[in-house]
mmCIF file of the N, C-alpha and C atoms, coordinates in Angstrom:
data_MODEL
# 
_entry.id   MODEL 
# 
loop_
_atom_site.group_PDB 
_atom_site.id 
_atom_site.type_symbol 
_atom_site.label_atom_id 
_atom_site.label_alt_id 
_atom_site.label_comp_id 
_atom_site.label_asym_id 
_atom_site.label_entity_id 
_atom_site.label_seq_id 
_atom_site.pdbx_PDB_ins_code 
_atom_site.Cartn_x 
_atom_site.Cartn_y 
_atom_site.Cartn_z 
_atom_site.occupancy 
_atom_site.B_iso_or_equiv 
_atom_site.pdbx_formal_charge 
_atom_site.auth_seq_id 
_atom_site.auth_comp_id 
_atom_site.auth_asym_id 
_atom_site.auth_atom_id 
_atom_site.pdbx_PDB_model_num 
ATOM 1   N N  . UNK A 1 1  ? -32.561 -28.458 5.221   1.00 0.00 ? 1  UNK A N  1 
ATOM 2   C CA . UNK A 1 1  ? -31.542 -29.139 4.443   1.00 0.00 ? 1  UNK A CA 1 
ATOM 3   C C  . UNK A 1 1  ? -32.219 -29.930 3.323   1.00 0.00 ? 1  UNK A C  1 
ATOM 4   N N  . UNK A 1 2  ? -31.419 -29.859 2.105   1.00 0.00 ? 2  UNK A N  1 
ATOM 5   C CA . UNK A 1 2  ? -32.399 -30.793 0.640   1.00 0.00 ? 2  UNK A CA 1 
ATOM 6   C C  . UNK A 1 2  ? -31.682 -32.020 1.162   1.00 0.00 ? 2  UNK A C  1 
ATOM 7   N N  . UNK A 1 3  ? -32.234 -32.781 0.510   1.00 0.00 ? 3  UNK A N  1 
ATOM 8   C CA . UNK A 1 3  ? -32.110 -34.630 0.728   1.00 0.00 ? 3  UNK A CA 1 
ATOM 9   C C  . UNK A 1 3  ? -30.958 -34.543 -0.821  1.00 0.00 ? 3  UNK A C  1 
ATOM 10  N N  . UNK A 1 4  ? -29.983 -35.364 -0.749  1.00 0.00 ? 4  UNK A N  1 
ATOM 11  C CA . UNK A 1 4  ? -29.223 -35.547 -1.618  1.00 0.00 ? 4  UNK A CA 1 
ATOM 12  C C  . UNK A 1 4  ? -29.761 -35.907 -3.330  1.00 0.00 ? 4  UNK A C  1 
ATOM 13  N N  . UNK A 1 5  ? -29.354 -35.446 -3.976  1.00 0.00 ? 5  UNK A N  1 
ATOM 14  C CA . UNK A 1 5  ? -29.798 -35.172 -5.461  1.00 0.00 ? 5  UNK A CA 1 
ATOM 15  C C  . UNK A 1 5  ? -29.313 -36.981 -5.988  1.00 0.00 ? 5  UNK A C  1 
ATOM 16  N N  . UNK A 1 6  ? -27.968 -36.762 -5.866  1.00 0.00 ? 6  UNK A N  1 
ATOM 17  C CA . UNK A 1 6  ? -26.596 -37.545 -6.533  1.00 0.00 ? 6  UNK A CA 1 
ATOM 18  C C  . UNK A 1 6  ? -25.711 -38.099 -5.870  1.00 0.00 ? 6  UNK A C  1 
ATOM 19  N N  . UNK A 1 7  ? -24.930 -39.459 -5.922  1.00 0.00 ? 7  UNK A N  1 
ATOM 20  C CA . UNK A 1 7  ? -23.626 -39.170 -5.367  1.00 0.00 ? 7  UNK A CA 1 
ATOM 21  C C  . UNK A 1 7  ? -22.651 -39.380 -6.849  1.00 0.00 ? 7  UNK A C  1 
ATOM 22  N N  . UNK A 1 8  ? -21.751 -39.319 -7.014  1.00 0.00 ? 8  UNK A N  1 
ATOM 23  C CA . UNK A 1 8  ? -21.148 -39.784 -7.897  1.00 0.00 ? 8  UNK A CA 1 
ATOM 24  C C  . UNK A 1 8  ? -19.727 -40.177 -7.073  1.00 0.00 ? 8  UNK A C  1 
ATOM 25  N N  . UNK A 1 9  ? -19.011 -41.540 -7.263  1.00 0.00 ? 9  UNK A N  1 
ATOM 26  C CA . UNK A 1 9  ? -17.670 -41.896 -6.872  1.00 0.00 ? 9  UNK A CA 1 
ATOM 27  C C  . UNK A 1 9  ? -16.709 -41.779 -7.873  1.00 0.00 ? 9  UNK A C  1 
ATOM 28  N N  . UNK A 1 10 ? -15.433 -41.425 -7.496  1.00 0.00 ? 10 UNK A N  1 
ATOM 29  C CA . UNK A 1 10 ? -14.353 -41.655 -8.287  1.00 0.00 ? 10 UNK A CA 1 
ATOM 30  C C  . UNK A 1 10 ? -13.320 -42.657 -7.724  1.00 0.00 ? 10 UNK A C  1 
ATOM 31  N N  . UNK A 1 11 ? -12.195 -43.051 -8.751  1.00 0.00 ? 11 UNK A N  1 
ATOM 32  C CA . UNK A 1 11 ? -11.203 -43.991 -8.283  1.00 0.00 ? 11 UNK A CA 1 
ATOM 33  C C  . UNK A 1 11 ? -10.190 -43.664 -7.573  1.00 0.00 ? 11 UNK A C  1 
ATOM 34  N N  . UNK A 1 12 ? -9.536  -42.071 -7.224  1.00 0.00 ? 12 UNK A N  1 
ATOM 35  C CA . UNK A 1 12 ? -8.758  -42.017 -6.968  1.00 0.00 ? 12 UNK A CA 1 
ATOM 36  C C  . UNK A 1 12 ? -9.389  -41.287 -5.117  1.00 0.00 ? 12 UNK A C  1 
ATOM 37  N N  . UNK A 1 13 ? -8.130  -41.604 -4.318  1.00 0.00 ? 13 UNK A N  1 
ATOM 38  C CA . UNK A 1 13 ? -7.836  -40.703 -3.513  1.00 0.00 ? 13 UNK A CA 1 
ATOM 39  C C  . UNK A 1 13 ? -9.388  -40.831 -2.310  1.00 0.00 ? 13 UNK A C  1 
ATOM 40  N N  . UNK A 1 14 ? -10.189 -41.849 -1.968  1.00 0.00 ? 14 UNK A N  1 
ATOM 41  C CA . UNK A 1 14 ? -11.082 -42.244 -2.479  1.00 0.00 ? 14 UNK A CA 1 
ATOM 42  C C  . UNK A 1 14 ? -12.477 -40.657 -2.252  1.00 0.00 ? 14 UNK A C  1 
ATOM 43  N N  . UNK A 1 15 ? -12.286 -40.675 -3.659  1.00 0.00 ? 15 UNK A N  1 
ATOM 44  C CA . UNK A 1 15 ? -12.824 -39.083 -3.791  1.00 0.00 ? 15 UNK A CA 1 
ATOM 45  C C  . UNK A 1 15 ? -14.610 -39.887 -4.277  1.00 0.00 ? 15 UNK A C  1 
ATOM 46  N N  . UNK A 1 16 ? -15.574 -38.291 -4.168  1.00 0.00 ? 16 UNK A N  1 
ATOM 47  C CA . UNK A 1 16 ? -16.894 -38.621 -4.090  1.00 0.00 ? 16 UNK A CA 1 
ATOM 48  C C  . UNK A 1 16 ? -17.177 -36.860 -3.963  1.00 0.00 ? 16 UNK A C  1 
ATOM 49  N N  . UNK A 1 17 ? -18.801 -37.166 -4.857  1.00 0.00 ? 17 UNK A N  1 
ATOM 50  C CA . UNK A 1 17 ? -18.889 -35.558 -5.097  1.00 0.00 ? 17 UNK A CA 1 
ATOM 51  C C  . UNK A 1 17 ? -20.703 -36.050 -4.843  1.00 0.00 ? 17 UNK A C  1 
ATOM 52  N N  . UNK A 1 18 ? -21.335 -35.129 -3.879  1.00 0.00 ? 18 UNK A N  1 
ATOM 53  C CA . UNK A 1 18 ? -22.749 -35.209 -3.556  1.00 0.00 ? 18 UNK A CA 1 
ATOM 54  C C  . UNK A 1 18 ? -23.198 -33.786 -4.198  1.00 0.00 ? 18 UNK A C  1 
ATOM 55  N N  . UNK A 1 19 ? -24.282 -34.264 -4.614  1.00 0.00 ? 19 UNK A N  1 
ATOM 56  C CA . UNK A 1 19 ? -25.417 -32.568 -5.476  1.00 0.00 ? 19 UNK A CA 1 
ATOM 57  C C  . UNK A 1 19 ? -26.412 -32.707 -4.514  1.00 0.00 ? 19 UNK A C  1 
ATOM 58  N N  . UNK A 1 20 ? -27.139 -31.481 -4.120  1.00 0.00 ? 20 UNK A N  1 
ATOM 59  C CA . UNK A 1 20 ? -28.434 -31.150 -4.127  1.00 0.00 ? 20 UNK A CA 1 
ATOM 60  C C  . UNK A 1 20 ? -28.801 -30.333 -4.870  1.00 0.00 ? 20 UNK A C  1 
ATOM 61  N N  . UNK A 1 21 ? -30.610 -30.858 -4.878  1.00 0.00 ? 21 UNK A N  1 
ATOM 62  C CA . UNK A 1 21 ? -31.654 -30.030 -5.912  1.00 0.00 ? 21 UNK A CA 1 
ATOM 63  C C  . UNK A 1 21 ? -33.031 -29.930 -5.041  1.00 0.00 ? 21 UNK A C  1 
ATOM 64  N N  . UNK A 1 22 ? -33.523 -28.899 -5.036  1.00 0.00 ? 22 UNK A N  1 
ATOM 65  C CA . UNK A 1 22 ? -35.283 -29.417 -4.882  1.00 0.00 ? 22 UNK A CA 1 
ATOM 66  C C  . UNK A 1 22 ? -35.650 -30.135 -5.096  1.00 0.00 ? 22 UNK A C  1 
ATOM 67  N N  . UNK A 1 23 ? -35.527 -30.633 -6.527  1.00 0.00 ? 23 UNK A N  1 
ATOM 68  C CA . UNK A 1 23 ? -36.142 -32.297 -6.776  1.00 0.00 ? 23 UNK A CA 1 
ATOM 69  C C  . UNK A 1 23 ? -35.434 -33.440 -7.489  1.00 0.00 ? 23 UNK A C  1 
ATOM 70  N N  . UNK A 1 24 ? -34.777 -33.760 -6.064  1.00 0.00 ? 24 UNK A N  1 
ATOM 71  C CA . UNK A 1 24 ? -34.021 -34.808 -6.181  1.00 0.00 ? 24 UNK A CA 1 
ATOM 72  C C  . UNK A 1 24 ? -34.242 -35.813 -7.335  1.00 0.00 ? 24 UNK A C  1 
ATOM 73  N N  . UNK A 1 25 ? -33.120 -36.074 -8.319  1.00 0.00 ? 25 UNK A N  1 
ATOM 74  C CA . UNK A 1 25 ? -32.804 -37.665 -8.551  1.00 0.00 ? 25 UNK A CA 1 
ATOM 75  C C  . UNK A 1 25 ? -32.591 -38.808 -8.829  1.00 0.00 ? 25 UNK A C  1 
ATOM 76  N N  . UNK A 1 26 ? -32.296 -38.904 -7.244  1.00 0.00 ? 26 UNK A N  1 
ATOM 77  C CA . UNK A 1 26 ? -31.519 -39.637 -6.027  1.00 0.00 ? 26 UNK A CA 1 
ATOM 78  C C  . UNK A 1 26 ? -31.231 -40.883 -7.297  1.00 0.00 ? 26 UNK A C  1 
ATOM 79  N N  . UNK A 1 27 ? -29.877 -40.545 -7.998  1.00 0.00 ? 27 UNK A N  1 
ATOM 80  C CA . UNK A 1 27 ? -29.158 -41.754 -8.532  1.00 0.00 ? 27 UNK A CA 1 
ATOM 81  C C  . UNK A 1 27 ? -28.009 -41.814 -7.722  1.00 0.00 ? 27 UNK A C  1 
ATOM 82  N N  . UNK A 1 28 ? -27.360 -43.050 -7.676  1.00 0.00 ? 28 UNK A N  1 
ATOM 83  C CA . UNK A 1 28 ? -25.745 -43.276 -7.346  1.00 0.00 ? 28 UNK A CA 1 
ATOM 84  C C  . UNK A 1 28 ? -24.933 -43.562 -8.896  1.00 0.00 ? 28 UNK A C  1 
ATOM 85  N N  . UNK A 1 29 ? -23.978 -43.393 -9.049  1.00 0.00 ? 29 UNK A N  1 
ATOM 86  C CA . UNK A 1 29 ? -22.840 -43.468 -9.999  1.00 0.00 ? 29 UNK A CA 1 
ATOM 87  C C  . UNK A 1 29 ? -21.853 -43.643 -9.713  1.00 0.00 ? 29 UNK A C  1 
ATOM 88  N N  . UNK A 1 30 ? -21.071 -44.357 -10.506 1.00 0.00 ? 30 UNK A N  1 
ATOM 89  C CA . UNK A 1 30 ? -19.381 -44.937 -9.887  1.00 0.00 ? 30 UNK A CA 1 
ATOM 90  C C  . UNK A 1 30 ? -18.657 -44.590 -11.032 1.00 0.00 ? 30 UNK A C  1 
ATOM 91  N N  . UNK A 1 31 ? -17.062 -44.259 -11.216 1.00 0.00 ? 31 UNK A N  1 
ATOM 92  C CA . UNK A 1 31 ? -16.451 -43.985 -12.141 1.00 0.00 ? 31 UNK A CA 1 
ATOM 93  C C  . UNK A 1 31 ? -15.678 -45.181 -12.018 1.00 0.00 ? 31 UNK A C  1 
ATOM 94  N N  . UNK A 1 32 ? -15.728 -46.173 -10.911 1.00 0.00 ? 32 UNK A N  1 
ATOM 95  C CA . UNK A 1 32 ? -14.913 -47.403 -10.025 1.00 0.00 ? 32 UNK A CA 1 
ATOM 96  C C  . UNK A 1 32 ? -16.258 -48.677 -10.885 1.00 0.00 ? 32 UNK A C  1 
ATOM 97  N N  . UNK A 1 33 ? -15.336 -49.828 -11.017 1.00 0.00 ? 33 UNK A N  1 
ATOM 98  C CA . UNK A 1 33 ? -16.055 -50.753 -11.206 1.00 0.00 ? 33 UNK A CA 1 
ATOM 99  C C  . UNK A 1 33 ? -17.062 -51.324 -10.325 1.00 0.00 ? 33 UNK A C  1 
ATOM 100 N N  . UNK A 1 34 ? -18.378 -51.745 -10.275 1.00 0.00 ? 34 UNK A N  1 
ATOM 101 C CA . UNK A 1 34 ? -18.707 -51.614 -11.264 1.00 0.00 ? 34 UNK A CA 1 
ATOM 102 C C  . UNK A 1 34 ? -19.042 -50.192 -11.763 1.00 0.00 ? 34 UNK A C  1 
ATOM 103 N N  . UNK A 1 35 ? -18.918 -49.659 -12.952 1.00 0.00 ? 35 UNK A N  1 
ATOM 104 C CA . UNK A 1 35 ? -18.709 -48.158 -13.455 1.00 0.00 ? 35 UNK A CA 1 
ATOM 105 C C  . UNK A 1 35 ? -20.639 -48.223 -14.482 1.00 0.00 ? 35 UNK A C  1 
ATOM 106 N N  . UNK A 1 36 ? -20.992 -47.006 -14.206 1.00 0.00 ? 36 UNK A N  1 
ATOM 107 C CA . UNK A 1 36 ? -22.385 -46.499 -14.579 1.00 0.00 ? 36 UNK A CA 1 
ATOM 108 C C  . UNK A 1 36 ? -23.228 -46.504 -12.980 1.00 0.00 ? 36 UNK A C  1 
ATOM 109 N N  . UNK A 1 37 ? -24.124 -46.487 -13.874 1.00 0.00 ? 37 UNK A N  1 
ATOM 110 C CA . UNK A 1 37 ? -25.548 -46.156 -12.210 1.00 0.00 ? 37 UNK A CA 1 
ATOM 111 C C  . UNK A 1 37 ? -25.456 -47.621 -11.450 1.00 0.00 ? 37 UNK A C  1 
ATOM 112 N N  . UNK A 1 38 ? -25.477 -47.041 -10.316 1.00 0.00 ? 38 UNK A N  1 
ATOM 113 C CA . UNK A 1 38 ? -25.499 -47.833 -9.450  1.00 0.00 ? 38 UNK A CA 1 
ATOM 114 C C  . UNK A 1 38 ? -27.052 -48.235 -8.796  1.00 0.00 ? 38 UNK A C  1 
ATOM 115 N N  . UNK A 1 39 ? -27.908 -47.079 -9.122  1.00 0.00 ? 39 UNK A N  1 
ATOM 116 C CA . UNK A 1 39 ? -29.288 -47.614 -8.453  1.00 0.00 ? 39 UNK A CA 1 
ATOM 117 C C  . UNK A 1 39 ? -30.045 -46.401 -8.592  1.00 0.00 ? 39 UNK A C  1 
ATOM 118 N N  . UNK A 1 40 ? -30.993 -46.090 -9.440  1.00 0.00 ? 40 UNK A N  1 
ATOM 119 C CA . UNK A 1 40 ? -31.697 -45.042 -9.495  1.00 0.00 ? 40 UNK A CA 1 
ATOM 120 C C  . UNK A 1 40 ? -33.115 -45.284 -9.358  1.00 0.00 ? 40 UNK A C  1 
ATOM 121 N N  . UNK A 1 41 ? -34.519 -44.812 -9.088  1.00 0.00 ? 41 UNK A N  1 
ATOM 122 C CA . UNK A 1 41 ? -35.332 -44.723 -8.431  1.00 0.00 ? 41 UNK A CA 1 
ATOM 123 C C  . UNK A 1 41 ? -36.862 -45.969 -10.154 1.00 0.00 ? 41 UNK A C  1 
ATOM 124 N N  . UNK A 1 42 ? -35.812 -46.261 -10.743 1.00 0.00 ? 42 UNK A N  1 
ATOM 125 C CA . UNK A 1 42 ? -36.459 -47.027 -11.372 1.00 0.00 ? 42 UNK A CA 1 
ATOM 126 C C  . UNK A 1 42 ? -35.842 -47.880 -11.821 1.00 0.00 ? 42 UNK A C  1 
ATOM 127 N N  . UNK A 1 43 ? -34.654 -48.135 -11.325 1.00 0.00 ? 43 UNK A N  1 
ATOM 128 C CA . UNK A 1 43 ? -34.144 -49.471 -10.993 1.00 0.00 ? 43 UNK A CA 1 
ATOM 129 C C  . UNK A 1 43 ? -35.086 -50.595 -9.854  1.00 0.00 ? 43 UNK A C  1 
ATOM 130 N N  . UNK A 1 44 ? -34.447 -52.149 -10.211 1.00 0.00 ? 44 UNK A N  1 
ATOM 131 C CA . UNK A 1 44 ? -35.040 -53.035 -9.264  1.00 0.00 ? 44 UNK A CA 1 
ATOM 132 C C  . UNK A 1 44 ? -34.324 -52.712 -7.534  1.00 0.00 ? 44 UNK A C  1 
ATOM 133 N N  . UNK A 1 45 ? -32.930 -52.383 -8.050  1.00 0.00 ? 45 UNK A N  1 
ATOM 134 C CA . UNK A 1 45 ? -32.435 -52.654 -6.894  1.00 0.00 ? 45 UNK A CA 1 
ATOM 135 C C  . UNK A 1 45 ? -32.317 -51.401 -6.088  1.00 0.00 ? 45 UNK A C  1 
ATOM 136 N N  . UNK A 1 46 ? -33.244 -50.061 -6.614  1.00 0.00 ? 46 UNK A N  1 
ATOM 137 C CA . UNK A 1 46 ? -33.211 -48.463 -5.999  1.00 0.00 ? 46 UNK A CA 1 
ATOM 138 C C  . UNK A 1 46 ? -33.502 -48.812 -3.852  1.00 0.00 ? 46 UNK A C  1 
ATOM 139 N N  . UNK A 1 47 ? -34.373 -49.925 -3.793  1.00 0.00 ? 47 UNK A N  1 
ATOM 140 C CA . UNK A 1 47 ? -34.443 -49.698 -2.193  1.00 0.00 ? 47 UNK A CA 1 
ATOM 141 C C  . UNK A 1 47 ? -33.519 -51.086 -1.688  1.00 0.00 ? 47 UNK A C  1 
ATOM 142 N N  . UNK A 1 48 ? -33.076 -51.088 -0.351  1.00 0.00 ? 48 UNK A N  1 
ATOM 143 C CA . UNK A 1 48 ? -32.135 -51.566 0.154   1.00 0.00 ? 48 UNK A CA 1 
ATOM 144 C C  . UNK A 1 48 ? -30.985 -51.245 0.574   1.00 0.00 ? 48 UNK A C  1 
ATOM 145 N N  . UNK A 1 49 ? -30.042 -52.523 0.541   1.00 0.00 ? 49 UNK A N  1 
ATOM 146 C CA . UNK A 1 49 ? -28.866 -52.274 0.912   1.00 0.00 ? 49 UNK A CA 1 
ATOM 147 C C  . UNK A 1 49 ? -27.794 -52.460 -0.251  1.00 0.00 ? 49 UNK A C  1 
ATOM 148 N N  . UNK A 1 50 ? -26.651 -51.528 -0.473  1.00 0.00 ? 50 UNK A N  1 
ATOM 149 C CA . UNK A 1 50 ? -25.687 -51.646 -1.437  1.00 0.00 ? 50 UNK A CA 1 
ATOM 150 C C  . UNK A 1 50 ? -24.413 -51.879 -1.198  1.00 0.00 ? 50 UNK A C  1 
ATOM 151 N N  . UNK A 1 51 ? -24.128 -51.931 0.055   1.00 0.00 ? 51 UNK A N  1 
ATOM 152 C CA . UNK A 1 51 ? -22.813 -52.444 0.334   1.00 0.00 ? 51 UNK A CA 1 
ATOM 153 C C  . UNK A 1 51 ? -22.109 -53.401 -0.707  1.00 0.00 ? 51 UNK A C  1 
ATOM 154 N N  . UNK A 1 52 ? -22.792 -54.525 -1.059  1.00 0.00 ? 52 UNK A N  1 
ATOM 155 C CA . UNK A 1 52 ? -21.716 -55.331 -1.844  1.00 0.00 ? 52 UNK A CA 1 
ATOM 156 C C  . UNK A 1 52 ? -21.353 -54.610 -3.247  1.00 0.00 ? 52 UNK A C  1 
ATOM 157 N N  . UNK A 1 53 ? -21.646 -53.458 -3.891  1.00 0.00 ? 53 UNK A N  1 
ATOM 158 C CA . UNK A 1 53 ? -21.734 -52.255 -5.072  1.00 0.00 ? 53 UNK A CA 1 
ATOM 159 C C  . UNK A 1 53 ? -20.219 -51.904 -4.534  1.00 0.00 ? 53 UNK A C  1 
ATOM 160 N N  . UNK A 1 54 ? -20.041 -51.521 -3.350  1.00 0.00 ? 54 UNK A N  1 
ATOM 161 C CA . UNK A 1 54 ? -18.485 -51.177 -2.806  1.00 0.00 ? 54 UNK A CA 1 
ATOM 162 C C  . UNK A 1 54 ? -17.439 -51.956 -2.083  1.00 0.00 ? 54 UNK A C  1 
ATOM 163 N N  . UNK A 1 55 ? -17.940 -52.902 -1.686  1.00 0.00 ? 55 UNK A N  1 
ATOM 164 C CA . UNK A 1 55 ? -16.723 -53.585 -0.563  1.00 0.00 ? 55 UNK A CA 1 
ATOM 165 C C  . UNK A 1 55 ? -15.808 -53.632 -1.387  1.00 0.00 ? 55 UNK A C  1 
ATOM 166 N N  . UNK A 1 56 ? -15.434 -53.965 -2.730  1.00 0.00 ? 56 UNK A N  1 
ATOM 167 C CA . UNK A 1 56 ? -13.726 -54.045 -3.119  1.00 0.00 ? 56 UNK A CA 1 
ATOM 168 C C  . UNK A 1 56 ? -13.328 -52.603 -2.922  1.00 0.00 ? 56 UNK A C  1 
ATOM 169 N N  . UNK A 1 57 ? -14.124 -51.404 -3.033  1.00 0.00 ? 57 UNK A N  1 
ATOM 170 C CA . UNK A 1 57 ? -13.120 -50.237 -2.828  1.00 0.00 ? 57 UNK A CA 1 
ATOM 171 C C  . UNK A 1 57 ? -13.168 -50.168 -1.464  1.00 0.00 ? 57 UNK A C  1 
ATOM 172 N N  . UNK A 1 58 ? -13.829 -50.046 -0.475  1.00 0.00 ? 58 UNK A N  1 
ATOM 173 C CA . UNK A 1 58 ? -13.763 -50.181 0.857   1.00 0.00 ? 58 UNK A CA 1 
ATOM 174 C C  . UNK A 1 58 ? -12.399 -51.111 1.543   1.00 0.00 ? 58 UNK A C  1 
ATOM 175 N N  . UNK A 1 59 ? -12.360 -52.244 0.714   1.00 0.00 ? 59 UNK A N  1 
ATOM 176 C CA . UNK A 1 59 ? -11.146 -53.342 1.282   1.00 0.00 ? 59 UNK A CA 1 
ATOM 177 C C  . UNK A 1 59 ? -9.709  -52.394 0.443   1.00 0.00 ? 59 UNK A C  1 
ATOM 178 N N  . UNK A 1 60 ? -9.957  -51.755 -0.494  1.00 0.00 ? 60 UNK A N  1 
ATOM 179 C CA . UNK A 1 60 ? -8.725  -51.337 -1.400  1.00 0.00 ? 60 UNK A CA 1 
ATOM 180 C C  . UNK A 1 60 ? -8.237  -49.982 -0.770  1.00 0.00 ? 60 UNK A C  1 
ATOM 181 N N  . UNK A 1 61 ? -8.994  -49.184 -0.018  1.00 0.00 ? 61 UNK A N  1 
ATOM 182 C CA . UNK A 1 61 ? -8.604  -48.141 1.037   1.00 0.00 ? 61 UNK A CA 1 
ATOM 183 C C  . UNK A 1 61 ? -8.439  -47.937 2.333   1.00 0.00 ? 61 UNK A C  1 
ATOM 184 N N  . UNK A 1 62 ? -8.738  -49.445 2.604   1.00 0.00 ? 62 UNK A N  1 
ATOM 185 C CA . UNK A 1 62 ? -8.567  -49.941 3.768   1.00 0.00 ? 62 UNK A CA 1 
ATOM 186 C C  . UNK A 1 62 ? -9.605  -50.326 5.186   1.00 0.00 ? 62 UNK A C  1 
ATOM 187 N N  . UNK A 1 63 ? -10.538 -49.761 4.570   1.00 0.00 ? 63 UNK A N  1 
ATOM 188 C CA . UNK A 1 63 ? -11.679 -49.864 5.452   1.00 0.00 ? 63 UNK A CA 1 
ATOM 189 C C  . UNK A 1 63 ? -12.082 -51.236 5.821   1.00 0.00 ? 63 UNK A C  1 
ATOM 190 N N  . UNK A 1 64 ? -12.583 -51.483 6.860   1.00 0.00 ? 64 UNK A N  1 
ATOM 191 C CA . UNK A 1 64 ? -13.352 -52.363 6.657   1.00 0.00 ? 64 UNK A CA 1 
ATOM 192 C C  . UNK A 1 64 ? -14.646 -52.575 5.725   1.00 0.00 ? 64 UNK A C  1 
ATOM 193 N N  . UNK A 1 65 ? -14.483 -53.925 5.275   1.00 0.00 ? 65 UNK A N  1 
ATOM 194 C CA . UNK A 1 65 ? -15.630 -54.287 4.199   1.00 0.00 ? 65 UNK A CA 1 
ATOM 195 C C  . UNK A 1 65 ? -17.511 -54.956 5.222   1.00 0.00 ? 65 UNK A C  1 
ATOM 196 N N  . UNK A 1 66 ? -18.087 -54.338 4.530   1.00 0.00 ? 66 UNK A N  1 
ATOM 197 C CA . UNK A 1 66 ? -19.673 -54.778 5.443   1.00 0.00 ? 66 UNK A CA 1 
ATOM 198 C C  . UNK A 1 66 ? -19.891 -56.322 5.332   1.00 0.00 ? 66 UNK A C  1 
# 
């Protein structure tokens, strides 16, 4: 199995589209505020945790928020 390339989120429906490649990359993207990259591998914030990047859509579809 390849390791995920991409994710990209959208606003509706709560939709999300994952790529693979051989050589990954591994950016996140949101079409949801906040909207652009979310964390790519030369970003500060590429390792960790990103939960707070989503909890308003998480609380807005009902999920629980982290």
């Amino acid at each position: 199995m390849l390791p995920p390339t991409s994710l990209y989120f959208f606003p509706k429906f709560p939709a999300f589209n994952i790529t693979w490649h051989e050589n990954p990359n591994r950016k996140i993207k949101s079409y949801i505020s906040p909207k652009g990259t979310l964390t790519a591998p030369d970003m500060d914030n590429f390792s960790g945790k990103h939960e707070h990047l989503y909890a308003n859509w998480l609380r807005f579809y009902g999920a629980p928020a982290p």
